[in-house]
GUVOKOL-722550 format. One line per field, with one value per residue (C-alpha): x, z, y; residue number from 1. Coordinates in steps of 0.25 Angstrom, whole numbers, plus 5000, padded with zeros to 4 digits. Example, Ala and Ser with C-alpha at 12.3 -4.5 7.8 and 13.67 -1.06 7.14 Angstrom:
! residues 2
east <- c(5049 | 5055) .
up <- c(5031 | 5029) .
north <- c(4982 | 4996) .
tivex <- c(1 | 2) .
//
This chain:
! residues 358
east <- c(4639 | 4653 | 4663 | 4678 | 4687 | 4702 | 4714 | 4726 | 4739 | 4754 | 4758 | 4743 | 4729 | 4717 | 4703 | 4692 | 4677 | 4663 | 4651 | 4643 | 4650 | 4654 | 4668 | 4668 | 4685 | 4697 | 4710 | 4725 | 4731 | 4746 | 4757 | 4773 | 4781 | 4787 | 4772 | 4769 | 4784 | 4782 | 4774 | 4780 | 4767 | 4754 | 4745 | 4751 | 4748 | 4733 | 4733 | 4740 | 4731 | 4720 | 4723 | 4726 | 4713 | 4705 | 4714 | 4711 | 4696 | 4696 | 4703 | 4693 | 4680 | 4675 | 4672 | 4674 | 4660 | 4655 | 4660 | 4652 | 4661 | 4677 | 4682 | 4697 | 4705 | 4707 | 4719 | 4727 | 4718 | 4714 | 4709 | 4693 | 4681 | 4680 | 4670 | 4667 | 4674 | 4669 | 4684 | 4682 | 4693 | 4699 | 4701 | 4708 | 4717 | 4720 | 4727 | 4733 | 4742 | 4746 | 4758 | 4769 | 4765 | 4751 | 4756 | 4748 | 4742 | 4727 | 4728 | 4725 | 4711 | 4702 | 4709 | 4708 | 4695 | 4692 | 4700 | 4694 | 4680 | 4682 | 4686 | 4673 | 4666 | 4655 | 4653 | 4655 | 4662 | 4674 | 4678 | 4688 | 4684 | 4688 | 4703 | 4715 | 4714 | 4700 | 4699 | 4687 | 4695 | 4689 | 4697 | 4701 | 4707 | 4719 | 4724 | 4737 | 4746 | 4753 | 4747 | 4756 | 4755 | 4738 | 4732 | 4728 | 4719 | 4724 | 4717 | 4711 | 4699 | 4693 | 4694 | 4688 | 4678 | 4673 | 4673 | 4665 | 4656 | 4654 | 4652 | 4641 | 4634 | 4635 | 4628 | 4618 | 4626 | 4628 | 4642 | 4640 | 4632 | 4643 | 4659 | 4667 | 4681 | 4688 | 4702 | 4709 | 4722 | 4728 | 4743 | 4740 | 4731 | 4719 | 4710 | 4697 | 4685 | 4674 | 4664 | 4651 | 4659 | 4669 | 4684 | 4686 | 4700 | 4709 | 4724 | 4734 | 4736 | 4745 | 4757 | 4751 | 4746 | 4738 | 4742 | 4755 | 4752 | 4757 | 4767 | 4765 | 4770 | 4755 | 4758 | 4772 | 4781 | 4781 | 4795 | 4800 | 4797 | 4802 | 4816 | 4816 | 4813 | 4827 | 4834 | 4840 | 4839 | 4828 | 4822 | 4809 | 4804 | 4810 | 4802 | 4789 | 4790 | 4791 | 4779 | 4771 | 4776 | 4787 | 4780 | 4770 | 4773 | 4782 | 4790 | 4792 | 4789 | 4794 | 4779 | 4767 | 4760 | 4750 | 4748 | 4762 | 4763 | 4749 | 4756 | 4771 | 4762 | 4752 | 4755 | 4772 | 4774 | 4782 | 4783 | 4786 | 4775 | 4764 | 4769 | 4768 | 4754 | 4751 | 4754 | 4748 | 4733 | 4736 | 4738 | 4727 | 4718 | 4724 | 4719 | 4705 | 4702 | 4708 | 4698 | 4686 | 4687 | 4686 | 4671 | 4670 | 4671 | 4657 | 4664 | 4653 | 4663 | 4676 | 4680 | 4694 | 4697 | 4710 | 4719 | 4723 | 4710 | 4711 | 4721 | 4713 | 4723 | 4724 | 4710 | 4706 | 4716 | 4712 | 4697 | 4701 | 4708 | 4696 | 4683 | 4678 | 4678 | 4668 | 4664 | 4676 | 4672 | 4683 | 4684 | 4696 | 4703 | 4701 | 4693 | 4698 | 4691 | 4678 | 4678 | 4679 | 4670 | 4659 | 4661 | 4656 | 4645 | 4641 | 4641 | 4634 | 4621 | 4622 | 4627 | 4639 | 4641 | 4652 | 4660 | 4667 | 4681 | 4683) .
up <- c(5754 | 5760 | 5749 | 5752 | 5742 | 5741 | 5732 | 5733 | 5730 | 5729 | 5744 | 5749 | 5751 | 5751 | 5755 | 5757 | 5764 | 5756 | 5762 | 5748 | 5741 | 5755 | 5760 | 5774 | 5772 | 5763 | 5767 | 5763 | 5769 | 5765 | 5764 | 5766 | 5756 | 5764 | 5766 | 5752 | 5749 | 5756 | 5741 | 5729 | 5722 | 5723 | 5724 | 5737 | 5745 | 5744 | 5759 | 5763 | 5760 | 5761 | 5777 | 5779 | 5775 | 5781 | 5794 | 5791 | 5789 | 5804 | 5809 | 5805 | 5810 | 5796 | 5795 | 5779 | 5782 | 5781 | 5766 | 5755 | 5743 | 5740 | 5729 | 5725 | 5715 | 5703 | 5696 | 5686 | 5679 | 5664 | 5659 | 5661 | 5660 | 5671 | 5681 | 5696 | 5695 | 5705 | 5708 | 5703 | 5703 | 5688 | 5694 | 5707 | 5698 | 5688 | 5700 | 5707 | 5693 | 5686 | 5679 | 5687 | 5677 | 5684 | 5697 | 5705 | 5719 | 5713 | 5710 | 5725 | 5723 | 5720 | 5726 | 5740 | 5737 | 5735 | 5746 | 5757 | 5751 | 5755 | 5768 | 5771 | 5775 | 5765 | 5749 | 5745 | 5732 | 5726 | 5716 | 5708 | 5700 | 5688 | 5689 | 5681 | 5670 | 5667 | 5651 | 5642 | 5631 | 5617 | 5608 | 5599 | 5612 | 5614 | 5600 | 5605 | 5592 | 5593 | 5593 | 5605 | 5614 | 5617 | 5624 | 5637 | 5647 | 5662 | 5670 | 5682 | 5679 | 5693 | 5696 | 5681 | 5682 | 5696 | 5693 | 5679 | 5687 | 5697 | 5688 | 5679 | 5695 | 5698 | 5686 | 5682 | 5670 | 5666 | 5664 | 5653 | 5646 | 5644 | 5640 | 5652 | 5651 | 5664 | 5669 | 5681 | 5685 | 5695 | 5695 | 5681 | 5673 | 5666 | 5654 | 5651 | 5641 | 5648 | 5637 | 5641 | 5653 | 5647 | 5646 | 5633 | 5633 | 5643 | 5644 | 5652 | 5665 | 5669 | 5660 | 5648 | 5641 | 5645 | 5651 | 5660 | 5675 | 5690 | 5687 | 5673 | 5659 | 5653 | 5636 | 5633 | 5620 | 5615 | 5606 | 5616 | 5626 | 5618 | 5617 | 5633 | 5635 | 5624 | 5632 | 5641 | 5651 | 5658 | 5662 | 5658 | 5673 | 5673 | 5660 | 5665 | 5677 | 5669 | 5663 | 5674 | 5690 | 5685 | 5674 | 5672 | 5683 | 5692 | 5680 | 5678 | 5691 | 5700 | 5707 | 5705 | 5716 | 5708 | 5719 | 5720 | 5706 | 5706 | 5718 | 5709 | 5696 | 5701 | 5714 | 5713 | 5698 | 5694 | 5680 | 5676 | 5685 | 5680 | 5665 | 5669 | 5674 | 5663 | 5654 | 5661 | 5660 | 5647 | 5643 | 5652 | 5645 | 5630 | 5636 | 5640 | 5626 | 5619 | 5625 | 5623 | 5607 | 5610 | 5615 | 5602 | 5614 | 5619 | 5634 | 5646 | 5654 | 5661 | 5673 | 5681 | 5693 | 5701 | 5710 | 5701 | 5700 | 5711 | 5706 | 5704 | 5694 | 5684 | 5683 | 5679 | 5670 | 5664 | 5663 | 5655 | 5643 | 5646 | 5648 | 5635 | 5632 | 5644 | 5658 | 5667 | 5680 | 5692 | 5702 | 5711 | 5715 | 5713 | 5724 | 5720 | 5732 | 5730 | 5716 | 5719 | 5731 | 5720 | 5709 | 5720 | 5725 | 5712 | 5707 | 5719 | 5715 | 5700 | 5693 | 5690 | 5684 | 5692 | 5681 | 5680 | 5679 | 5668) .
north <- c(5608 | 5607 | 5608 | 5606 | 5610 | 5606 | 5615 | 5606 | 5617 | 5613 | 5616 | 5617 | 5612 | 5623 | 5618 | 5623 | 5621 | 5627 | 5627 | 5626 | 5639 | 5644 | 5645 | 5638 | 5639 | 5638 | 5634 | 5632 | 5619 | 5622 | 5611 | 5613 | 5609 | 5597 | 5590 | 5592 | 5586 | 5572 | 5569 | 5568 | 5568 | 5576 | 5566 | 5560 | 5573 | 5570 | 5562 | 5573 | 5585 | 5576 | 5575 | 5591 | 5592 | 5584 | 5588 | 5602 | 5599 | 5592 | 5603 | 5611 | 5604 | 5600 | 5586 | 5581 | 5573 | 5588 | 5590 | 5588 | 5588 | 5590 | 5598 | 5597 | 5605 | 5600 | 5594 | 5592 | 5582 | 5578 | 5591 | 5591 | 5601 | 5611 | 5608 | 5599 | 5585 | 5573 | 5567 | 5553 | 5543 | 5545 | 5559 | 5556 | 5545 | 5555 | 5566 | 5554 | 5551 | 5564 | 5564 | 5575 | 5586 | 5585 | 5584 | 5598 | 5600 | 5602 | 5586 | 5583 | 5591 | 5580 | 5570 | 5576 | 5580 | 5565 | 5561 | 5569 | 5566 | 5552 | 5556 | 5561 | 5551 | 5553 | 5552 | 5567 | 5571 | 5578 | 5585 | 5595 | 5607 | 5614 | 5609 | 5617 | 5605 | 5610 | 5609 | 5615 | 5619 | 5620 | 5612 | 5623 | 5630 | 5618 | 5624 | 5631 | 5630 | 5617 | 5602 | 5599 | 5611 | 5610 | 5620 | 5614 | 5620 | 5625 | 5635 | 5640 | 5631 | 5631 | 5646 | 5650 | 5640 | 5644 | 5658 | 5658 | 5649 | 5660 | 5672 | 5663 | 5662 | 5676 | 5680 | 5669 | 5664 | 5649 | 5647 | 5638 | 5648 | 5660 | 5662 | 5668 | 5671 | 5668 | 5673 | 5668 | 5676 | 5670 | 5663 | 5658 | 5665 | 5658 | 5664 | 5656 | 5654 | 5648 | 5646 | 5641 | 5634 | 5628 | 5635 | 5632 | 5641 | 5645 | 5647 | 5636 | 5645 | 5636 | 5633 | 5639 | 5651 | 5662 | 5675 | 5676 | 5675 | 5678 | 5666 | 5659 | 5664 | 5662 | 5662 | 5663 | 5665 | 5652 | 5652 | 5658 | 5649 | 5639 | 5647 | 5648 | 5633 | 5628 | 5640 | 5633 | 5642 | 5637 | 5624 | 5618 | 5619 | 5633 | 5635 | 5629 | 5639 | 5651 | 5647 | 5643 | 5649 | 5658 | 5666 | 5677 | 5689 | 5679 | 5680 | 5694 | 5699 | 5688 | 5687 | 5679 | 5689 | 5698 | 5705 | 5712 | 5713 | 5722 | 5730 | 5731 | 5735 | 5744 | 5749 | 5750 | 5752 | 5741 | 5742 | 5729 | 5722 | 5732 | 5726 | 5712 | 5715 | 5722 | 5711 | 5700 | 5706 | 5710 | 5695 | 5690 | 5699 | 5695 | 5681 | 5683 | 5691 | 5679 | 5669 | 5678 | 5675 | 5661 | 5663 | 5673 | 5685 | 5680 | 5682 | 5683 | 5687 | 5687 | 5682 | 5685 | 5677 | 5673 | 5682 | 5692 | 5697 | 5704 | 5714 | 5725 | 5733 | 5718 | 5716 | 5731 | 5730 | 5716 | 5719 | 5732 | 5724 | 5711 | 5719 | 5720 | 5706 | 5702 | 5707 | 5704 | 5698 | 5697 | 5686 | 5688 | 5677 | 5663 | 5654 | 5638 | 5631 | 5641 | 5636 | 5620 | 5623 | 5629 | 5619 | 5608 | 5617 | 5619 | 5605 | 5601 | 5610 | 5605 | 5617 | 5611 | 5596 | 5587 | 5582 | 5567 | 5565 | 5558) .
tivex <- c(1 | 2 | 3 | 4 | 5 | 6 | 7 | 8 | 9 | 10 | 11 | 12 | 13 | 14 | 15 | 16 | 17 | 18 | 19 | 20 | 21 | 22 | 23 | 24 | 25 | 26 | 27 | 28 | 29 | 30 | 31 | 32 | 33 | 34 | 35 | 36 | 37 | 38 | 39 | 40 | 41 | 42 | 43 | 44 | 45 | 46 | 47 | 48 | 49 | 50 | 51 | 52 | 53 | 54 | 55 | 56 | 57 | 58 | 59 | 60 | 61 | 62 | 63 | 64 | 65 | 66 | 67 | 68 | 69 | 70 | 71 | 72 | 73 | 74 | 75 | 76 | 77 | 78 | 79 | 80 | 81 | 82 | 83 | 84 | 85 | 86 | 87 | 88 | 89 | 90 | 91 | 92 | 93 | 94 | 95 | 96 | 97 | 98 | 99 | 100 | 101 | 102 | 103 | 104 | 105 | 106 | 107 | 108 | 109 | 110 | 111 | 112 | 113 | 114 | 115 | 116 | 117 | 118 | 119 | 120 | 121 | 122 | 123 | 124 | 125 | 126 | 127 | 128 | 129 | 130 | 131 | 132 | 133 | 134 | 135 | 136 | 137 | 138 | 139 | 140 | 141 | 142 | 143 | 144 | 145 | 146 | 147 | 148 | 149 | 150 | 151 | 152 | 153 | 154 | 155 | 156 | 157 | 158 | 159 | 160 | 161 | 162 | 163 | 164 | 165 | 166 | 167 | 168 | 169 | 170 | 171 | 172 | 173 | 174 | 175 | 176 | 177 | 178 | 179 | 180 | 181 | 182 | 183 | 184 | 185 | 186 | 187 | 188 | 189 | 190 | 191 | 192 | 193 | 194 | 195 | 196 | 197 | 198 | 199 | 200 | 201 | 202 | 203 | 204 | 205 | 206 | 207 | 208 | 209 | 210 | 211 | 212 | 213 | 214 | 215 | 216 | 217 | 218 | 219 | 220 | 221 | 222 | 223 | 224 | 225 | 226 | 227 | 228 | 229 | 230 | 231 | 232 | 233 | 234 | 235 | 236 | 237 | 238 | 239 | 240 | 241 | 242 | 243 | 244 | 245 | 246 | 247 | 248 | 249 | 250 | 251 | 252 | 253 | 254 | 255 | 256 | 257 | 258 | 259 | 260 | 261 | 262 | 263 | 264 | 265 | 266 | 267 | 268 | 269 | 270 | 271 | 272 | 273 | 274 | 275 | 276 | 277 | 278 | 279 | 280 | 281 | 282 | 283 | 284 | 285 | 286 | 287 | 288 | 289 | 290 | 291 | 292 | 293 | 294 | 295 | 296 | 297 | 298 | 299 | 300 | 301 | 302 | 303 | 304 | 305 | 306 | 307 | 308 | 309 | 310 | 311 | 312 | 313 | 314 | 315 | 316 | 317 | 318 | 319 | 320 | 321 | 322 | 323 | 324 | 325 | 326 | 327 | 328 | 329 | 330 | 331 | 332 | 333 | 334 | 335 | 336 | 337 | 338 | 339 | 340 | 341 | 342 | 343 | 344 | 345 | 346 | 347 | 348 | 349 | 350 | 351 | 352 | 353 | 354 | 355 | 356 | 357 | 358) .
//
């Protein structure tokens, strides 16, 4: 089964080719600022990347006759359970008319996808997967302290899912049969309960709570805050960055890149980025203890996935202060185009049910 999977970012288009649940390639097709410029809205670059990779495909000797299905990232939709979505017409609707706040590169996922499949010649179908809007919360979980502030539910959806999904393989386990608690550390930081296949909590690792991150504030002060915002001193843009872009280590060490900042902190001494670090696993592993009561500690296991998992030094220290709770299991990095590829894969043998967009 040929499976092409399309990840639409801000200034680039990655793609992908699988072979059933083998890699045949991956690929960035990267766009200057001035072709991404002649739009003033998202949804009119679609044409444009649609033809770059259809171009690319050409070039490349692989004939879209040959595909079987097109997966597309997901957007910023009406929340909806996690799982494999068939892109239908409410959907492609629904990205065409978001509201500016909504505006995001990851819309163009299931509309590409649905426009290349009908460049193919034949009736094959498309999808998206697990998008960030992916929401299973218990309704005891939007409780935050105030009526007007609900907690809403934003997180690495696709990443957490596909991994759970692939520990429960590996060891012979129905992931709608056990509690995992699954952490991806990337650029955000995301801390979730998946009871029984459902992520019935999990923090906002976008603009929200949660742990402080390479670049987001995570939990903050909140009179404080308020004081900041009636300061004067600072915009409500310049605000919203710190919260999200400009906070976490970018804030108080001027770098998102946790790779310098593991060589600062253990290799150079640098007091102060050794603290940071120090404090940021600290309040990653405050946040996977405070899940584990919601499951009354009956934790399977937990999962750590994302880039930063790969920092040696971070993870033997996180798994000191976690272990006890659960068996910790690392998954370095984070494969997005795998993880669409699988959820296709996987529906197409019937393990996993494609849902309606509704």
């Amino acid at each position: 089964m040929k499976i092409l999977s399309i990840n639409p970012g801000s200034t680039s288009t990655k793609i992908a080719l699988y072979d059933d649940l083998t890699s045949v390639f991956v690929r960035t097709l990267r766009h200057t600022a001035e072709e991404i410029a002649k739009y003033s809205k998202v949804y009119e670059q679609y044409e444009f990347r649609r033809d770059l990779i259809i171009q690319f495909l050409k070039d490349n000797d692989i004939e879209l006759s040959s595909l079987d299905a097109i997966i597309g990232r997901g957007g910023l939709l009406e929340p909806i359970p996690g799982g494999i979505y068939r892109v239908n017409s409410k959907m492609l609707n629904d990205l065409k008319n978001v509201g500016s706040l909504s505006e995001h590169a990851s819309n163009l996922g299931a509309i590409l996808a649905y426009e290349i499949a009908k460049k193919t010649g034949k009736d094959i179908p498309s999808y998206i997967a697990d998008p960030v809007v992916v929401d299973e919360l218990d309704d005891i979980a939007r409780y935050s302290g105030h009526p007007e502030l609900p907690k809403v539910s934003i997180f690495h959806a696709l990443n957490q899912k596909a991994i759970a999904r692939r520990y429960c393989r590996s060891n012979n386990l129905n992931y709608n049969d056990i509690n995992l608690i699954v952490v991806h550390l990337g650029g955000g930081i995301s801390v979730g309960i998946h009871k029984k296949g459902r992520v019935i909590d999990v923090n906002n690792a976008l603009n929200g709570n949660g742990p402080f991150s390479p670049e987001r504030a995570g939990s903050l002060p909140s009179a404080a805050l308020v004081e900041l915002c009636f300061s004067g001193k600072y915009t409500k843009s310049e605000i919203l960055k710190m919260i999200t872009g400009k906070g976490g280590c970018v804030a108080y060490l001027g770098t998102n890149d946790m790779y310098e900042i593991e060589i600062r902190a253990y290799e150079k001494g640098d007091k102060e980025a050794y603290n940071v670090l120090d404090a940021m696993i600290y309040q990653i592993a405050k946040e996977i203890g405070s899940v584990a009561p919601v499951v009354d500690g009956d934790v399977d296991a937990i999962l750590i996935t994302g880039g930063i998992a790969h920092g040696k030094p971070i993870m033997e220290r996180l798994i000191k202060k976690i272990e006890f709770i659960a068996p910790v299991k690392l998954y370095p990095g984070e494969d997005e185009m795998g993880a669409l590829a699988e959820s296709v894969y996987y529906a197409s043998i019937g393990e996993i049910e494609v849902k309606e967009y509704v």
